[in-house]
C-alpha positions in Angstrom: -19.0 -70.6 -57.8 -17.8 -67.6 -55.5 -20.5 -64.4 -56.6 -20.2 -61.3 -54.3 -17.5 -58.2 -55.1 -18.3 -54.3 -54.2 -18.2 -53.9 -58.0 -21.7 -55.7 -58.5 -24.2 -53.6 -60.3 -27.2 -52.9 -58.0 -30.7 -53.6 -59.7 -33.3 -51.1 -60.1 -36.7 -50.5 -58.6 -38.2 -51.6 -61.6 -36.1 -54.4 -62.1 -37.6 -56.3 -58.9 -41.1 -55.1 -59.7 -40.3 -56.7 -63.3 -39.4 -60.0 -61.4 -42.2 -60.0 -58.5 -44.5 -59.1 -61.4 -43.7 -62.5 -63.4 -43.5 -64.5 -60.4 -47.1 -64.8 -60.1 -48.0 -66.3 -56.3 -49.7 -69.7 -57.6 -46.4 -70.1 -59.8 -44.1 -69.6 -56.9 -45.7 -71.6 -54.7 -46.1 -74.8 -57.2 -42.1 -74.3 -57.5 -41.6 -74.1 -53.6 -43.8 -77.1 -53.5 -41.4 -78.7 -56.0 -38.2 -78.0 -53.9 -40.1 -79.0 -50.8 -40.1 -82.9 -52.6 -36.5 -82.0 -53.1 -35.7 -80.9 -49.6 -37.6 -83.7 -48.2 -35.6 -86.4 -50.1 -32.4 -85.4 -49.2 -33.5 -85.3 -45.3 -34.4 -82.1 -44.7 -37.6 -82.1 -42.4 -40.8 -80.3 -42.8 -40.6 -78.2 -39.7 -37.3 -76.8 -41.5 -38.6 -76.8 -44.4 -41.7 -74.9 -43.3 -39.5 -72.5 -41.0 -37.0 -71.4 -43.8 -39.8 -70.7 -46.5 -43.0 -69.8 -44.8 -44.4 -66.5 -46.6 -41.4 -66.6 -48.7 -41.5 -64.4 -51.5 -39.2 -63.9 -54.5 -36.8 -61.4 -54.7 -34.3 -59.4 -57.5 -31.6 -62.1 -57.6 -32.3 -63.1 -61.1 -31.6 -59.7 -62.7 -28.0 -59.8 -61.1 -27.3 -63.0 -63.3 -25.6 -61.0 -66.8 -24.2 -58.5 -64.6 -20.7 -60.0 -63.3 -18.2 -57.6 -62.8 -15.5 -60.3 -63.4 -16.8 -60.6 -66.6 -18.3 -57.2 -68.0 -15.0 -54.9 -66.7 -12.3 -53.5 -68.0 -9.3 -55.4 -65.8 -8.0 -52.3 -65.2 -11.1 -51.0 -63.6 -11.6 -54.3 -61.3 -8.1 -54.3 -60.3 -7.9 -50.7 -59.4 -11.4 -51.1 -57.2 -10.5 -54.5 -55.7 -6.6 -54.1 -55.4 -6.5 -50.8 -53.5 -4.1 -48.8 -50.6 -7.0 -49.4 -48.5 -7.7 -52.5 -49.3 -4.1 -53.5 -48.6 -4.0 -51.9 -45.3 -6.8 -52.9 -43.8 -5.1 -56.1 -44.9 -2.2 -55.6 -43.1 -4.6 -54.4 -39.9 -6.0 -57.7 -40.3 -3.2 -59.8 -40.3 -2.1 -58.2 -37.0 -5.4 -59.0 -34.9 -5.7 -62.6 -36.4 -1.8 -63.1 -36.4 -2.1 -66.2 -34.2 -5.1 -67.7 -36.0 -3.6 -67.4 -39.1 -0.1 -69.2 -37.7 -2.2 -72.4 -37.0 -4.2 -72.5 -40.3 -0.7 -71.8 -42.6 0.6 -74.5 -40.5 -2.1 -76.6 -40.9 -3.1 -76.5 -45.1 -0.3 -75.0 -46.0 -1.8 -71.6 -47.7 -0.2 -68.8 -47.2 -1.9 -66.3 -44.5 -1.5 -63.1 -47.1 -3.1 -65.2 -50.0 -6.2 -66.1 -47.3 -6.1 -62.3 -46.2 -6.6 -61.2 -49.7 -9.3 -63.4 -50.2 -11.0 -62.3 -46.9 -10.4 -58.6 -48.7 -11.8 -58.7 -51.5 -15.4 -61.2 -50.7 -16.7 -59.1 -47.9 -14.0 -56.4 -47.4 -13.2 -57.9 -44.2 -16.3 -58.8 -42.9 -17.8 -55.4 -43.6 -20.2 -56.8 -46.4 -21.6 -59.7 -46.3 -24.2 -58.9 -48.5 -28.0 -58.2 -47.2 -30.1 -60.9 -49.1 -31.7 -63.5 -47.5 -29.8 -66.9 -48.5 -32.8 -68.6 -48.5 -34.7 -66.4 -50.1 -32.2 -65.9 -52.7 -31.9 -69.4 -54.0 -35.4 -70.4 -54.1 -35.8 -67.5 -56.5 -33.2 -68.1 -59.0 -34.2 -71.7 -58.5 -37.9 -70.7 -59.8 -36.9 -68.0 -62.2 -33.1 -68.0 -62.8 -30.8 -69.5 -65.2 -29.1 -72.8 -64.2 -31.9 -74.4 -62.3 -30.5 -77.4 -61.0 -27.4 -75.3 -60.1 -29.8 -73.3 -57.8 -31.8 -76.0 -56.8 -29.0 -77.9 -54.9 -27.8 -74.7 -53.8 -31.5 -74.4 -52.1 -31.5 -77.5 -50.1 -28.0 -77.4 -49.1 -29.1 -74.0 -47.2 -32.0 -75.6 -45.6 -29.2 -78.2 -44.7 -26.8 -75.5 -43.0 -30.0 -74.4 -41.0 -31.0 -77.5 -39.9 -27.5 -78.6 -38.8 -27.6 -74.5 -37.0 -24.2 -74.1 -38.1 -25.6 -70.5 -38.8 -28.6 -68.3 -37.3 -31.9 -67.7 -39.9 -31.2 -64.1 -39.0 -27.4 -64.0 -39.7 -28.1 -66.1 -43.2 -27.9 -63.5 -45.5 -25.4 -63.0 -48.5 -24.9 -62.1 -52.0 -27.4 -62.5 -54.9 -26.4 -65.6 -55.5 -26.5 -66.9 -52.0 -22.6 -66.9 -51.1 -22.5 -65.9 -47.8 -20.0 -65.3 -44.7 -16.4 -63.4 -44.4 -15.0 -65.7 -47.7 -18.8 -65.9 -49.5 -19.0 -69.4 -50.0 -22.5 -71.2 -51.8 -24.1 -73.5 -49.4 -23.1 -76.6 -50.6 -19.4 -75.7 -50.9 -19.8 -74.8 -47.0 -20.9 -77.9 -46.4 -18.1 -79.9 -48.0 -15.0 -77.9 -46.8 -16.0 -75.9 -44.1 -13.9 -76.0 -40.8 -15.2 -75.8 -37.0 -11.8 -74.1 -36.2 -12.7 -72.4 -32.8 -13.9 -75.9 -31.8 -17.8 -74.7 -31.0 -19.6 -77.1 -32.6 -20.2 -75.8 -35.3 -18.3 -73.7 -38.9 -19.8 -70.7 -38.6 -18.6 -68.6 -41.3 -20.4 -66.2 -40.4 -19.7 -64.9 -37.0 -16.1 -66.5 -36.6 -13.4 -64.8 -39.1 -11.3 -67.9 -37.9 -13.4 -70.4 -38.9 -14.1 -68.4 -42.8 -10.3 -68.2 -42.9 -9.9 -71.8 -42.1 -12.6 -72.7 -44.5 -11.1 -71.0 -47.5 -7.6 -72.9 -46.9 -9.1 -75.9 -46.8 -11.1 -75.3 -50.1 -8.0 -73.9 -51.5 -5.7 -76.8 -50.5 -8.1 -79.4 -51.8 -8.6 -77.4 -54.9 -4.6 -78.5 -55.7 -2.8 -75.4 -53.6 0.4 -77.2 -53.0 2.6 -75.5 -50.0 6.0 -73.4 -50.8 5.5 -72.2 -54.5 3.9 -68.9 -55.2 0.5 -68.0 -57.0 3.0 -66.3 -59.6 5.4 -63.0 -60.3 5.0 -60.0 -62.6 7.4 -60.1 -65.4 9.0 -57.8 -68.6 8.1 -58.8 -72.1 10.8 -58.7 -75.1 9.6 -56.0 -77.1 7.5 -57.6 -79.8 7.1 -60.8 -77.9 5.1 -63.1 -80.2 5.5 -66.2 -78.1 3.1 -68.7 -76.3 0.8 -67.4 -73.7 -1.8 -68.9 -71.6 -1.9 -69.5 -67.7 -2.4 -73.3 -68.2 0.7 -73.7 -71.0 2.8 -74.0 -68.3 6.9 -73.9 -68.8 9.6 -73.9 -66.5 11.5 -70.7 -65.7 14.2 -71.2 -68.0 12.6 -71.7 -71.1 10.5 -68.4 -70.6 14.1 -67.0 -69.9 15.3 -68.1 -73.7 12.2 -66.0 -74.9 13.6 -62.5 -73.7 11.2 -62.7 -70.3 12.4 -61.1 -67.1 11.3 -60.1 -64.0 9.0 -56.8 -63.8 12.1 -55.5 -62.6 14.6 -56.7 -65.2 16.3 -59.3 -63.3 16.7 -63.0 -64.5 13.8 -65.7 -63.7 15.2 -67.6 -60.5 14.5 -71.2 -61.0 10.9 -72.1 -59.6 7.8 -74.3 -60.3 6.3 -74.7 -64.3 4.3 -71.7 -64.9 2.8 -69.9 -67.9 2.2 -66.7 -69.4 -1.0 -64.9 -68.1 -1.3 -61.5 -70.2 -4.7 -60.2 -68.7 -5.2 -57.4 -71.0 -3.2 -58.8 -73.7 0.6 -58.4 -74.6 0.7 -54.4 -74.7 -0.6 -54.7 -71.0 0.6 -55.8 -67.2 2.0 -59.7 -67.9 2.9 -62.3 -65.3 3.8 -66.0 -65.2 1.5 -67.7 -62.9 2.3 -70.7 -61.4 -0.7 -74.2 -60.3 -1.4 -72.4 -57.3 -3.4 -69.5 -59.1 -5.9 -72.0 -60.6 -6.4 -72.9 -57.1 -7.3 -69.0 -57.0 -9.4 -69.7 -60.0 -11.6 -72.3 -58.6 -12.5 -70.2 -55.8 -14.1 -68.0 -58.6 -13.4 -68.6 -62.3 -12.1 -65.6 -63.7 -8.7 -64.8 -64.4 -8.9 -61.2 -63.1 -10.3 -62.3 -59.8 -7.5 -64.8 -59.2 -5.3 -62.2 -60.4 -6.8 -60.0 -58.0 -6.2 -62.4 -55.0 -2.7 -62.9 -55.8 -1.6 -58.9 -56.7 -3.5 -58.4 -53.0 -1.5 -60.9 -51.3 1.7 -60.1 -52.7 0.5 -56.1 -51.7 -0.3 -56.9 -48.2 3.2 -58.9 -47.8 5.1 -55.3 -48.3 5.4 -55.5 -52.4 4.4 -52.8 -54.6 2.0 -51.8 -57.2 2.0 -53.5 -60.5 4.7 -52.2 -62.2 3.5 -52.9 -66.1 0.9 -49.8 -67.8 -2.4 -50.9 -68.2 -3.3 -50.6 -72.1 -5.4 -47.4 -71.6 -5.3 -43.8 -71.6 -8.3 -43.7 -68.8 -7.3 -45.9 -66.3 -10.0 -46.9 -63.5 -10.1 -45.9 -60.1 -9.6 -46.7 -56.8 -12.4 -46.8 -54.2 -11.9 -43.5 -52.4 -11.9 -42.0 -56.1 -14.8 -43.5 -56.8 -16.4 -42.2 -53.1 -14.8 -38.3 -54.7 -16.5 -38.7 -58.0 -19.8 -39.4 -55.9 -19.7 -36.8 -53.4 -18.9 -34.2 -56.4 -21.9 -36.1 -58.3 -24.1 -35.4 -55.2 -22.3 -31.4 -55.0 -23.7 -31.3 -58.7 -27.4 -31.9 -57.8 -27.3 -35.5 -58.9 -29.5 -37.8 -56.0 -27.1 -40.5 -56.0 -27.6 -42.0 -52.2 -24.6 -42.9 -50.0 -21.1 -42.1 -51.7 -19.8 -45.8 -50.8 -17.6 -46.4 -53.6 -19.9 -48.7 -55.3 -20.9 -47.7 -58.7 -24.8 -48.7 -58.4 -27.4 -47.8 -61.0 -27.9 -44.6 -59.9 -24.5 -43.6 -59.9 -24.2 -44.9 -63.3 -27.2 -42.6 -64.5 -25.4 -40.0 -63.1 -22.3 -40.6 -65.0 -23.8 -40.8 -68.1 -26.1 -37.5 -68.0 -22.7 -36.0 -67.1 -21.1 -37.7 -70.1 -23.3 -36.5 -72.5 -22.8 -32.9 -71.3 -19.3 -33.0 -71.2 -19.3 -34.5 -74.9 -17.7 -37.5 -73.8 -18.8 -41.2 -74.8 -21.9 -42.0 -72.8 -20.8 -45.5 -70.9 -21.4 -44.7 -67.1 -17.9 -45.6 -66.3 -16.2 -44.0 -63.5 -12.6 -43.0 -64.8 -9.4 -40.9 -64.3 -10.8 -38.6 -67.3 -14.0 -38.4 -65.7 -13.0 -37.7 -62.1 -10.4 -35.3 -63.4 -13.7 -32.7 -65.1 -15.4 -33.2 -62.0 -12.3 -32.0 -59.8 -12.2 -29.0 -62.6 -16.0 -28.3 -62.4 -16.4 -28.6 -66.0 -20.0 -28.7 -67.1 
């Protein structure tokens, strides 16, 4: 529901041409006259309408739709990028300016202000990416050329719908691929259902008031079952050999996971708490933790166990914990974002034209990687690693 991340691969030139190129003008204009029936219906006038899609022209969204990171990383690389020092002191810097904010919105919904922080974090890095693509634009192209249609479709009118209401600017109505938008990158139509006027202006604007995005997500989070006083979850120790029941919904209170030889990370005893179940992310060799009904809430804001994970690591991160404590299966663990800036810079030092070391492992980056790969001998994949960083630090070539 939730699409956005600083992990998202970055299409090509010839990617958009490929989609401009199929999206012949005639075609996109009998579509747009299709969604204009749809708009209409559902009350949205002409002059909107007209306002939000005149000269409209398709753009790249579609060629983001198989590229997920949520979904096509290793959870070790997407928790090391997402779940980062930076990350979780920015965090902490956040939680200072918008201290009294978040009082009133914990008191209110009942979500705790480090889980909403961590959300904040990881969707637009604190309101530092937003994403550049026009909303509109966006979904009228994936609802012409993408997969899920009707998804799109809805998606469409319900952002003609936030810009006829002016709950946001045409010129601040830009966002992801997939047309989330604002500090918590929510689609359109989720906006519209749970979004909160918490300054009192008139209007939720998501966009240009952090207090009204961090008021939104709590109440999308409390009405997707967050219930107040029990935590997302806790890392824990697996019995060596552990061949029991997993799964974050097969849900068990603390003492029977306690009879099966599970502790805390730490080695301590399970305190008595709320049902939860076993989520091992990377299987039972890797990082385990018993997760509790609050992180589905965390899932329904985006449905992948390593984003939820992500929220609730971040959270417990900016609240003073530490690092996970459980080895990630793997002997070439991922890297954090400031690594990932170093391996681009050295890139660039090498003579590869890379653009902007931001940390965000874009196409070209990933070219990069791979030419580097191959003449280093090592398995040609584009992925930015600890193995990888550590030959660039030692110049090998």
């Amino acid at each position: 529901m939730m699409v956005r991340h600083g992990l998202t691969v970055l299409a090509t030139g010839a990617m958009v041409g490929s989609v401009t190129a199929r999206a012949g003008a005639a075609e996109f204009a009998d579509c747009l006259a299709g969604l204009r029936q749809t708009a209409l219906a559902r009350g949205i006038t002409a002059e909107t309408f007209a306002a939000a899609t005149d000269a409209l022209q398709p753009n790249d969204a579609p060629t983001f739709q198989s590229n997920q990171p949520e979904f096509s990383t290793p959870p070790w690389d997407y928790m090391a990028g997402l779940v980062d020092d930076q990350r979780v002191q920015d965090g902490q810097a956040r939680a200072a300016e918008q201290d009294a904010a978040l009082k009133r919105i914990e008191a209110r919904y009942g979500v705790n202000a480090t889980i909403l922080l961590a959300v904040w974090g990881v969707e637009s890095d604190y309101g530092r990416s937003f994403g550049t693509r026009p909303v509109v634009q966006s979904l009228a192209t994936l609802a012409c050329y993408g997969r899920k249609p009707d998804f799109y479709k809805r998606e469409f009118v319900s952002a003609l719908e936030i810009l006829q209401r002016g709950d946001v600017a045409p010129d601040r109505f830009n966002g992801s691929w997939a047309g989330a938008f604002g500090h918590t990158q929510f689609m359109p139509s989720t906006f519209l259902q749970h979004g909160v006027d918490f300054e009192n202006t008139g209007h939720a604007n998501i966009v240009d008031s952090a207090p009204d995005a961090l008021a939104t997500t709590a109440a999308y989070l409390r009405a997707s079952g967050w219930q107040p006083g029990v935590p997302w979850g806790i890392e824990v120790k697996l019995p060596d050999g552990y061949k029991g029941p997993s799964g974050r919904t097969d849900r068990h209170p603390p003492a029977f996971w306690a009879a099966k030889g599970v502790t805390r990370a730490d080695g301590a005893p399970l305190k008595a708490g709320a049902p939860a179940g076993l989520l091992l992310i990377a299987g039972a060799s890797g990082p385990a933790f018993l997760v509790t009904h609050n992180f589905d809430a965390l899932y329904a804001y985006n449905a992948a166990e390593v984003y939820a994970l992500a929220i609730g690591v971040l959270s417990d991160r900016i609240a003073g914990a530490g690092p996970i404590a459980g080895a990630w299966p793997t002997d070439d663990p991922g890297l954090s974002r400031a690594e990932r800036r170093e391996v681009q810079e050295k890139l660039i030092a090498g003579g590869y034209e890379i653009g902007n070391p931001d940390g965000v492992m874009g196409t070209k980056t990933r070219q990069a990687i791979a030419d580097y790969q191959v003449k280093l001998g090592m398995p040609r994949n584009g992925r930015a690693s600890a193995k990888l960083l550590q030959a660039l630090r030692d110049g090998r070539s």
